[in-house]
NUKERO-917664 format. One line per field, with one value per residue (C-alpha): x negated, y negated, z negated. Coordinates in steps of 0.02 Angstrom, whole numbers, plus 32768, in hexadecimal, padded with zeros to 4 digits. Layout:
BEGIN
px = (X | ...)
py = (Y | ...)
pz = (Z | ...)
END
This chain:
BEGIN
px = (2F4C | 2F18 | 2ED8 | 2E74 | 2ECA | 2E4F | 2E48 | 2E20 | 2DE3 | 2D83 | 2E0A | 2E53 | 2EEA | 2F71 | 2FF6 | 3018 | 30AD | 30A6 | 3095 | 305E | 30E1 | 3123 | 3168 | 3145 | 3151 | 30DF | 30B6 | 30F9 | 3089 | 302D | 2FD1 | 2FC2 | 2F19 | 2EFA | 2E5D | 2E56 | 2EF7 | 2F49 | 2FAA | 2F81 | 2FDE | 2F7E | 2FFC | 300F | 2FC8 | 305E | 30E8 | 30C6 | 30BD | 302D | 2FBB | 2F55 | 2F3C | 2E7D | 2E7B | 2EEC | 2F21 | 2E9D | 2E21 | 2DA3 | 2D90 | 2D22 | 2D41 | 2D53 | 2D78 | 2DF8 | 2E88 | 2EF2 | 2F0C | 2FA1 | 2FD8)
py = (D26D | D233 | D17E | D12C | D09C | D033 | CF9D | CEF1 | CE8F | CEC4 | CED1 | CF41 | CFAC | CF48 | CFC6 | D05E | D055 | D0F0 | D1BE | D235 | D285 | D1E0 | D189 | D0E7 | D07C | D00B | CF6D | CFCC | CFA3 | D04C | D004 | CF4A | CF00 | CE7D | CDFD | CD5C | CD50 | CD83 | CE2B | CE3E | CEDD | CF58 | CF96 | D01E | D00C | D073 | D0E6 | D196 | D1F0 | D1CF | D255 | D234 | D195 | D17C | D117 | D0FD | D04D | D000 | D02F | CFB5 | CFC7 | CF7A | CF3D | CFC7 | D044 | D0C9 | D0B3 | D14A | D1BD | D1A2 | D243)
pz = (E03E | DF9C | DF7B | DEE6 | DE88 | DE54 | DDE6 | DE44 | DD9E | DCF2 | DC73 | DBE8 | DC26 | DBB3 | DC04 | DC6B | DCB4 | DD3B | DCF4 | DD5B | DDC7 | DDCD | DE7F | DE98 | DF3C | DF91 | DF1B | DE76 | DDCD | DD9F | DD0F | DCCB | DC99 | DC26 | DC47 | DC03 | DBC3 | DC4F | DC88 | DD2E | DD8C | DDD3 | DE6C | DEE7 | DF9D | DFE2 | DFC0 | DF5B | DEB5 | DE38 | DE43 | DDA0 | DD2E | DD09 | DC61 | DBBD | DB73 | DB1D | DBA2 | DBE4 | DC99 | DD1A | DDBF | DE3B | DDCD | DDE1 | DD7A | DDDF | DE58 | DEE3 | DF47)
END
């Protein structure tokens, strides 16, 4: 079943660490935002592969936002 990553604070995506067709495991950075300074990790909620990525670096994304996909 597929499942929405989504970001968790307003940020620009500094980093994407994941590709699609990817497997990453539970807790595994997808794609790392930047906000204030900071690179905060935006991780996997479980095990699988990575479906789709929803933005490019450089990207401003909001809060809530899907940033991928997670079969």
């Amino acid at each position: 079943m597929a499942e929405e990553i989504k970001a968790h604070i307003t940020g620009v995506v500094f980093q994407i660490t994941a590709k699609t067709g990817d497997r990453v495991s539970a807790g595994d950075a997808v794609i790392v935002l930047e906000s204030m300074k900071m690179e905060i990790p935006v991780e996997a909620p479980r095990a699988g592969a990575v479906k789709e990525i929803r933005v490019k670096e450089g990207q401003t994304v909001q809060e809530g936002e899907t940033v991928a996909i997670l079969e």
